[in-house]
C-alpha positions as CSV (number, residue, x, y, z in Angstrom):
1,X,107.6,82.2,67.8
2,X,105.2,82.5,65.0
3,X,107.5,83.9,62.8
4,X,110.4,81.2,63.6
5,X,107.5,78.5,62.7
6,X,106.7,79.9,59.8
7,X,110.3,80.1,58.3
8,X,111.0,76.2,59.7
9,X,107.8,75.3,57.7
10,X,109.3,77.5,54.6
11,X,113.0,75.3,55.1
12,X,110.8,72.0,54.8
13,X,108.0,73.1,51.8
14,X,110.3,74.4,49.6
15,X,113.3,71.6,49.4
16,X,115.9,74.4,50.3
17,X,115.0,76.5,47.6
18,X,117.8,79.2,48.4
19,X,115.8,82.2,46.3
20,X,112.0,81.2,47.5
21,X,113.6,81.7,50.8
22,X,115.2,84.4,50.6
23,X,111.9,85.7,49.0
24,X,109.6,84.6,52.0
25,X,112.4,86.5,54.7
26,X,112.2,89.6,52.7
27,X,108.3,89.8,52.3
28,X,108.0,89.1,56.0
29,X,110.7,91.8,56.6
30,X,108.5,94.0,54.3
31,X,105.2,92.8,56.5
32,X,107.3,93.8,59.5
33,X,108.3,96.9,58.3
34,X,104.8,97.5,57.2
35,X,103.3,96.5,61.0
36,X,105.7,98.8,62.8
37,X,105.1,101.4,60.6
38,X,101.3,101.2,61.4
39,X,102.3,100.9,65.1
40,X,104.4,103.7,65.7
41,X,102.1,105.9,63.7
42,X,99.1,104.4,66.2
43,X,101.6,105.3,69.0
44,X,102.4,108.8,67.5
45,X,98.4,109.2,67.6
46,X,98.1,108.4,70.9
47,X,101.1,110.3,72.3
48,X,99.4,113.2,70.8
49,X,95.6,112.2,72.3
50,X,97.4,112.2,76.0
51,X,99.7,115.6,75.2
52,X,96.0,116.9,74.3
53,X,94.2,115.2,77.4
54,X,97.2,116.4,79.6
55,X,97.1,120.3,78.0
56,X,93.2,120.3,78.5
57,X,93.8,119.2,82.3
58,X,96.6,122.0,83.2
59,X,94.5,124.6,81.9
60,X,91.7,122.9,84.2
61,X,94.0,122.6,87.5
62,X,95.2,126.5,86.4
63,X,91.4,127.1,87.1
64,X,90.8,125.5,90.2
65,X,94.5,127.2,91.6
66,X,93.1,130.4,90.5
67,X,89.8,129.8,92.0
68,X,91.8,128.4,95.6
69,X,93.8,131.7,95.5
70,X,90.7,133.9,94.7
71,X,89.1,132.3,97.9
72,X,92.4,132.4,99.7
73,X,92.5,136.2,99.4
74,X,89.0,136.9,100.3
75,X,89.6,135.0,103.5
76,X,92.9,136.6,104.6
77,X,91.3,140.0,104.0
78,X,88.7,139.2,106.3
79,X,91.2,137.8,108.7
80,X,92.7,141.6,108.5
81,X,89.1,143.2,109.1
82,X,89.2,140.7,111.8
83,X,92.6,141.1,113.6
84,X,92.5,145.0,112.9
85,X,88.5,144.9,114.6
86,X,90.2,143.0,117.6
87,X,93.1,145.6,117.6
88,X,90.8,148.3,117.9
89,X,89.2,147.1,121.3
90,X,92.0,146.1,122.9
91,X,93.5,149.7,122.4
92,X,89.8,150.9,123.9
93,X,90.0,148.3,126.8
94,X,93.6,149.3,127.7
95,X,92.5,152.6,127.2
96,X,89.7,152.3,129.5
97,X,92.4,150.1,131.8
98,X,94.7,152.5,132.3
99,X,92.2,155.4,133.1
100,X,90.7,153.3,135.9
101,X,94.5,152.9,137.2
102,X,94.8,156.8,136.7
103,X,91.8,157.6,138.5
104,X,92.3,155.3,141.4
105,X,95.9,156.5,141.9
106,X,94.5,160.1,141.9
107,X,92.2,158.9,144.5
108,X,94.6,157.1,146.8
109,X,97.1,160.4,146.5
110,X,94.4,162.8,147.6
111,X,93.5,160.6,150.3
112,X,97.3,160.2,151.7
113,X,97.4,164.2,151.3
């Protein structure tokens, strides 16, 4: 609206003065041309700031993944010590299972015999 205002206000000060308009449109334009200049450069600054920020922060989350599947494999190996520890003494309880059953079929045969 400002700029709209400002070129109404131009019409009425300068009597219709075709060139002094034409003059005032064109050093606005330039103005313009100037502002978005300094805009887009501000925005080309700040684009680059956040690729920065978000560069910086994958090579953080990269980190903390790494660190999560350092910790992940410590713990599954110790899940294997674990399972493998259980494995072992269920082979010696079934072991020691089927020894009793062995032994008491023995017994029960020499007893019928």
């Amino acid at each position: 609206m400002g700029f709209a205002l400002k070129l109404y206000e131009a019409f009425e000060d300068l009597g219709k003065d075709k060139a002094a308009i034409a003059e005032y449109v064109e050093s606005r334009r330039a103005a313009t041309s100037e502002e978005l200049k300094e805009t887009e450069l501000k925005l080309r600054a700040q684009i680059e700031e956040t690729r920065k920020e978000l560069r910086e922060a994958e090579l953080r989350l990269q980190g903390e993944i790494e660190t999560v599947r350092l910790e992940l494999r410590k713990e599954i190996e110790g899940l294997r010590v674990e399972v493998a520890r259980v494995k072992a003494d269920l082979v010696k309880w079934m072991f020691l299972f089927w020894i009793g059953q062995i032994l008491a079929l023995v017994g029960i045969l020499k007893w019928m015999f």
